[in-house]
C-alpha positions as CSV (number, residue, x, y, z in Angstrom):
1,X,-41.4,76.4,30.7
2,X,-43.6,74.7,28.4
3,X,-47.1,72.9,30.0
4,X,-47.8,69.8,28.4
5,X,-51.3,68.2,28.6
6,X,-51.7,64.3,28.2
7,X,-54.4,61.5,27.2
8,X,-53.3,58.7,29.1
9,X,-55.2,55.4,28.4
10,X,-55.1,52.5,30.0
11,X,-56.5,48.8,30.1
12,X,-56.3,46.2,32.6
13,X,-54.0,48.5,34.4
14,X,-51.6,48.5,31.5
15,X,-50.8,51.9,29.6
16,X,-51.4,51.9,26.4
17,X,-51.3,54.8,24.9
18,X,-50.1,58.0,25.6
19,X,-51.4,61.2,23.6
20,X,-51.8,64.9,23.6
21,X,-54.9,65.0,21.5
22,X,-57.9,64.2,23.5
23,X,-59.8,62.9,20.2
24,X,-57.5,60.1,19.6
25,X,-57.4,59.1,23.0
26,X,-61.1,58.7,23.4
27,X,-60.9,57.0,20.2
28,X,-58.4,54.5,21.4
29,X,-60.3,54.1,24.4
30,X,-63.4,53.0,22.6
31,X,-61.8,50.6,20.5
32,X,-60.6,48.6,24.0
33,X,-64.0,49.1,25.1
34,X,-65.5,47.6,21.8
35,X,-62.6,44.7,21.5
36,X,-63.6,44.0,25.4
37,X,-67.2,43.9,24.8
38,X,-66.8,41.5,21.9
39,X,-64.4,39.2,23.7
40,X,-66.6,39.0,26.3
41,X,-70.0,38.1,23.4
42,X,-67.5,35.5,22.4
43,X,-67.1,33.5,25.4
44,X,-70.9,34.1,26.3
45,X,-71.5,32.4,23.1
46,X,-69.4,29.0,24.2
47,X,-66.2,30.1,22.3
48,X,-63.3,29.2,24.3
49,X,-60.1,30.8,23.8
50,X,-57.9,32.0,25.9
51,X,-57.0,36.0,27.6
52,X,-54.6,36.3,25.2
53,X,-55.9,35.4,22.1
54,X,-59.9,36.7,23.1
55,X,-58.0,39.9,23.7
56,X,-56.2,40.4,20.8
57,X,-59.1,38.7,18.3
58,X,-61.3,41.7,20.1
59,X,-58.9,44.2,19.0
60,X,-58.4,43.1,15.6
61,X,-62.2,42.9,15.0
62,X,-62.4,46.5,16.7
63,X,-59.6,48.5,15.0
64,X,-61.0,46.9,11.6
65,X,-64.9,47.5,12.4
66,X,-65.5,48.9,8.9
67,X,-63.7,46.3,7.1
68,X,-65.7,43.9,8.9
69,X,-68.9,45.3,8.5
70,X,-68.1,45.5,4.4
71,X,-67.7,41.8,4.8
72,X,-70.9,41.0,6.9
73,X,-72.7,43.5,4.4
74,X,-72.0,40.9,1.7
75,X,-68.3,42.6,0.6
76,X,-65.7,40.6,-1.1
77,X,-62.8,39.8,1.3
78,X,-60.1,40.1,-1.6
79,X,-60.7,43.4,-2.2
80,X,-61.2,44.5,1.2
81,X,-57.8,43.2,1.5
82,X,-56.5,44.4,-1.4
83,X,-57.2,48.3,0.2
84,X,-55.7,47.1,3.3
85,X,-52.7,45.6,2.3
86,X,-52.1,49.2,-0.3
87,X,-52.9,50.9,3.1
88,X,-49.7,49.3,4.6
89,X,-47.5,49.7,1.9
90,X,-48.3,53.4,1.6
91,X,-47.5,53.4,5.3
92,X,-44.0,51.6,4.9
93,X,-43.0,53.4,1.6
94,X,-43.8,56.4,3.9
95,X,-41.8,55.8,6.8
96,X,-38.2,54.9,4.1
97,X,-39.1,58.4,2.7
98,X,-38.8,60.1,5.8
């Protein structure tokens, strides 16, 4: 009998994510922390939107943090976007291979 160990994280009492490595857990885990932090410097800052959409702007800010900083570093949004969107089709051509 095999022992199996598991990162279970969750947020708001929702599961999120379920993982055997620790690293990627922790990392996941930070990135709800971040997108929570910055929802919540949003609203102090008079933007009003609501759980939903606060919540999942936070996340998109935090799982693109470097993209983001590129851009507020003076970066040109096309070809930060170009990378990106090559990123997702290297991902999908990926997945047909397999």
């Amino acid at each position: 009998m095999a022992v199996i160990t598991q990162y279970v994280v969750q947020h708001k009492g929702v599961e999120k994510l379920v993982t055997t490595d620790k690293k990627e857990a922790d990392k996941y885990d930070k990135m709800l922390e971040v997108a929570d932090n910055l929802s919540a410097y949003l609203a102090a800052k008079g933007i009003e939107l609501n759980e939903a959409i606060s919540e999942e702007l936070g996340i998109l800010l935090s799982k693109n943090k470097e993209s983001i900083m590129k851009i507020m570093k003076g970066g040109e949004v096309d070809g930060i976007l170009e990378v990106e969107t090559a990123d997702v089709v290297e991902l999908s051509s990926a997945k047909k291979k397999k």
